[in-house]
C-alpha positions in Angstrom: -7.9 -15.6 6.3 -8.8 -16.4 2.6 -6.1 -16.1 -0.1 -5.4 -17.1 -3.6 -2.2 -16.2 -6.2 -2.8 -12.7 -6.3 -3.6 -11.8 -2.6 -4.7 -12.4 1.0 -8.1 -11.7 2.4 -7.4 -10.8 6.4 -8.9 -9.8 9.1 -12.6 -10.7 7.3 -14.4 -10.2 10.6 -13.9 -6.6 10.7 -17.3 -4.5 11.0 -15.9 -1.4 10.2 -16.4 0.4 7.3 -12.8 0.7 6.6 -10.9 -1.2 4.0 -7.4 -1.3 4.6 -4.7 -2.4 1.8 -1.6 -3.4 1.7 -0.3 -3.1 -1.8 3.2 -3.6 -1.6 2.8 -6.7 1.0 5.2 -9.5 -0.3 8.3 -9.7 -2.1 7.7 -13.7 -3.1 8.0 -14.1 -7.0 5.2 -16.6 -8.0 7.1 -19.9 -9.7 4.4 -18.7 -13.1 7.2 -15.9 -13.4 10.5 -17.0 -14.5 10.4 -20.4 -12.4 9.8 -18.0 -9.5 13.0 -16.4 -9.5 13.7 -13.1 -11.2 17.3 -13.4 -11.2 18.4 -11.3 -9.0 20.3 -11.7 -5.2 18.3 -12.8 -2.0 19.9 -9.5 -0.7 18.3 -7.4 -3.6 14.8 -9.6 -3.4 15.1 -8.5 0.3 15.5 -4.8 -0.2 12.5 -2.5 -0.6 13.0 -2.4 -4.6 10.9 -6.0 -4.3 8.5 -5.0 -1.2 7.7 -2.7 1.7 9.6 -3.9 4.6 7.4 -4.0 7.4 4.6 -2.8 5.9 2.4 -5.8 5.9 2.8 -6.4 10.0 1.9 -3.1 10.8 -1.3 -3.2 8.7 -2.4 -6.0 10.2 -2.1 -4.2 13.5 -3.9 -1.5 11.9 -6.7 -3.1 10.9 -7.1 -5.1 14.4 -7.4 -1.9 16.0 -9.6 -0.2 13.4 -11.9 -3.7 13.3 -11.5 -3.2 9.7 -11.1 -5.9 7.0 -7.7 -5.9 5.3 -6.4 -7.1 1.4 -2.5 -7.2 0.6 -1.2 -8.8 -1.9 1.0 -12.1 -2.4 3.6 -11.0 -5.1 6.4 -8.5 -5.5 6.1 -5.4 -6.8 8.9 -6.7 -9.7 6.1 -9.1 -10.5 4.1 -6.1 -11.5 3.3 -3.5 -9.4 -0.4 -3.3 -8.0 0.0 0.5 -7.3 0.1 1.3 -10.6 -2.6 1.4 -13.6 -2.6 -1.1 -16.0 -1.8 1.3 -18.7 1.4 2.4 -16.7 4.9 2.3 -17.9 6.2 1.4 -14.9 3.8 -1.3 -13.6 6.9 -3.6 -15.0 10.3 -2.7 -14.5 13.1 -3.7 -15.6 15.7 -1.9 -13.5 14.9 -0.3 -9.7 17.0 2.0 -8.0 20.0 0.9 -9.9 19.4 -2.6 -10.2 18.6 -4.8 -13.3 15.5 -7.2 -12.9 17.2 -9.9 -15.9 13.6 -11.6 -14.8 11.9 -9.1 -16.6 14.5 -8.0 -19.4 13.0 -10.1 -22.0 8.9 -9.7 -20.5 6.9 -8.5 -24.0 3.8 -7.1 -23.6 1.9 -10.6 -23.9 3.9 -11.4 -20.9 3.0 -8.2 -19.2 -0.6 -8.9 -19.7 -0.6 -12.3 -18.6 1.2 -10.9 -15.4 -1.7 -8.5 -15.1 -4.1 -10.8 -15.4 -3.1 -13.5 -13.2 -2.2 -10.9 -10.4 -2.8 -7.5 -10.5 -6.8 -7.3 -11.9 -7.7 -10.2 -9.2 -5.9 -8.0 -6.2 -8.0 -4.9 -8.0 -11.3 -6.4 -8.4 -10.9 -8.3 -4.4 -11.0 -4.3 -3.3 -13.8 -3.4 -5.5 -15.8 -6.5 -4.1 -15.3 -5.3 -0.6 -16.3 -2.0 -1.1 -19.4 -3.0 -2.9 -20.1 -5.0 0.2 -19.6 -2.6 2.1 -21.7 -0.3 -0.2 -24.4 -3.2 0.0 -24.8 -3.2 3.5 -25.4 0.7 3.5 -21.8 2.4 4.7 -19.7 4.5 2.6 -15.9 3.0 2.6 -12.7 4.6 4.1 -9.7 3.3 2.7 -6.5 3.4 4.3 -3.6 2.5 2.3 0.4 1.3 4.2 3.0 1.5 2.8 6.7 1.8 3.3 10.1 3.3 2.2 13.9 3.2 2.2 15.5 5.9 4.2 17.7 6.2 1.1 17.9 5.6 -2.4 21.2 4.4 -4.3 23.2 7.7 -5.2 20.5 10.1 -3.3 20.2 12.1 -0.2 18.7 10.2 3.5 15.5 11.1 3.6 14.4 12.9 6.8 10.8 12.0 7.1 9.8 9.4 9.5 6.2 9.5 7.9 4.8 10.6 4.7 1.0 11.3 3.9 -0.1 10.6 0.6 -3.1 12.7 -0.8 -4.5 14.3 -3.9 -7.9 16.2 -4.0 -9.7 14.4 -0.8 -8.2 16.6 2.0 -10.9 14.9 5.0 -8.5 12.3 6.4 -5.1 13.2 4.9 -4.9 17.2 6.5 -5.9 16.3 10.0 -3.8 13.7 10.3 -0.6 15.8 9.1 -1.7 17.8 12.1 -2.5 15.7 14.5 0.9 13.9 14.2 2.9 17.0 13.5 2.1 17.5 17.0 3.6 14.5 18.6 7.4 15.4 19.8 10.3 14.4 17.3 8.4 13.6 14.3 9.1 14.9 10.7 5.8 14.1 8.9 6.2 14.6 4.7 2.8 16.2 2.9 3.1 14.1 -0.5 6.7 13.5 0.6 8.5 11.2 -0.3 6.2 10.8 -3.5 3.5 12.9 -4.5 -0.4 11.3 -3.8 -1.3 12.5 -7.4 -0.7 9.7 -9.3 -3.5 9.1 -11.7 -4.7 5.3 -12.1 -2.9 4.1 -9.1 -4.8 2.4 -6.3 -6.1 5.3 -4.3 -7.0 7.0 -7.3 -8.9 4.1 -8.8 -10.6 2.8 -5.7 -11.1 5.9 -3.6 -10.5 8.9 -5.8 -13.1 7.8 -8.7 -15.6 6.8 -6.1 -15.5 9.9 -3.6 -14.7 7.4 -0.5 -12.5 9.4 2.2 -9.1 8.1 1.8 -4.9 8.2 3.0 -2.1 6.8 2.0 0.3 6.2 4.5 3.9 5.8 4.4 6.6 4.4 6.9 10.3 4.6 6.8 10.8 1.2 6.3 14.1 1.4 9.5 11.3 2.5 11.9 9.3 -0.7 11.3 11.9 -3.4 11.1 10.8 -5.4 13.6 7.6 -6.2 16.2 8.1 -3.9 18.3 8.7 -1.2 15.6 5.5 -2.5 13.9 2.8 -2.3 16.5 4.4 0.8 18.0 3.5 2.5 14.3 0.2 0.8 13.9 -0.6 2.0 17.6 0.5 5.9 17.3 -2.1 5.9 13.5 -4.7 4.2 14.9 -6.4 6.7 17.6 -5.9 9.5 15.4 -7.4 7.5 12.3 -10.2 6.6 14.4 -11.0 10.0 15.8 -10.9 11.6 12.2 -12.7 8.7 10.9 -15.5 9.3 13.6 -15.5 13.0 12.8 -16.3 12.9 8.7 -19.7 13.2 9.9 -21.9 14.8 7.0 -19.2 15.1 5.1 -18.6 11.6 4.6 -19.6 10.4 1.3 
């Protein structure tokens, strides 16, 4: 493992051409941001407003499996949020399903950019690095994408998805894999549920999207993957599918 501020290198042995991210990895608040400490409760920092619960561990377990290398970062999403474009409003917020981040209250836009600069662009251009390589050595990338959520925001109905498949205009991974796990018993699997794939200038879209690489993003409800077991249970039950329709892009890939 190779890391820095910004993010962790993992799994750096992998031969596959597959790239897979962790955006949302950490909820740690570097001490170059507000002494490291946004002002808000360890019970808050530890809710999915600051992270994806769960998330990290079951891409690792992902990418072991897939012998693919892996990138997540090493700051909270309140820091600034590496699924967004650097042009986004919300790529700093300053209140989150109900709660006020004072941290960022007072964060102008010289603070944003520094934020940006000293974490977001380094995770960005780490991906873009690794897909060159992988570029270099003659493969065209896959990029898979984990992520979490909360089975419920403040004030809103429980969501009844246990998994969510993320997608905009590359249907090669994303539409088999709705149907090869709409098929396994007792699962409710969201199309661009519970957010829509189509955000313009987030990570998929800037790494995948823009460069016509075959790509998923994948989300967990964050009570299914809680602990260990919950975690490589997930990463087990995506990774034979993944593989098979990864096998199967064929002359379509690229």
């Amino acid at each position: 493992m190779s890391e820095n501020e910004s993010y962790e290198h993992l799994n750096t042995k992998g031969g596959a051409a597959v790239l897979v991210l962790c955006d949302h990895a950490s909820n740690r608040v570097p001490d170059s941001v507000n002494g490291g400490d946004l002002g808000i409760a360890p019970a808050d920092m530890a809710r999915h407003i600051a992270y994806d619960i769960g998330a990290r561990q079951v891409a690792l377990h992902l990418a072991a499996a897939l012998d693919a290398p892996m990138l997540a970062t090493r700051f909270s999403r309140l820091v600034i949020d590496p699924n967004r474009g650097e042009d986004d409003p919300t790529i700093l917020m300053k209140i989150y399903d109900r709660t006020i981040i004072p941290g960022n209250r007072h964060a102008d836009a010289t603070e944003k950019q520094r934020r940006i600069a000293a974490f977001h662009r380094p995770y960005h251009m780490a991906i873009s690095a690794e897909l060159d390589r992988m570029e270099a050595r003659g493969d065209v990338p896959v990029l898979i994408s984990i992520h979490s959520f909360t089975p419920q925001l403040r004030g809103r109905p429980k969501r009844p998805w246990k998994i969510g498949i993320l997608w905009d205009k590359d249907p090669r991974i994303p539409v088999p894999l709705i149907k090869k796990l709409s098929a396994l018993p007792d699962m409710c699997v969201g199309d661009n549920e519970p957010y829509s794939g189509e955000l313009r200038g987030d990570t998929m879209y800037h790494h995948a999207t823009k460069r016509g690489f075959a790509h998923v993003l994948i989300e967990l409800r964050h009570d299914l993957i809680e602990d260990a077991a919950g975690q490589a249970h997930w990463a087990q039950l995506l990774a034979e599918p993944l593989a098979e329709i990864i096998a199967n892009l064929g002359d379509d890939h690229g």
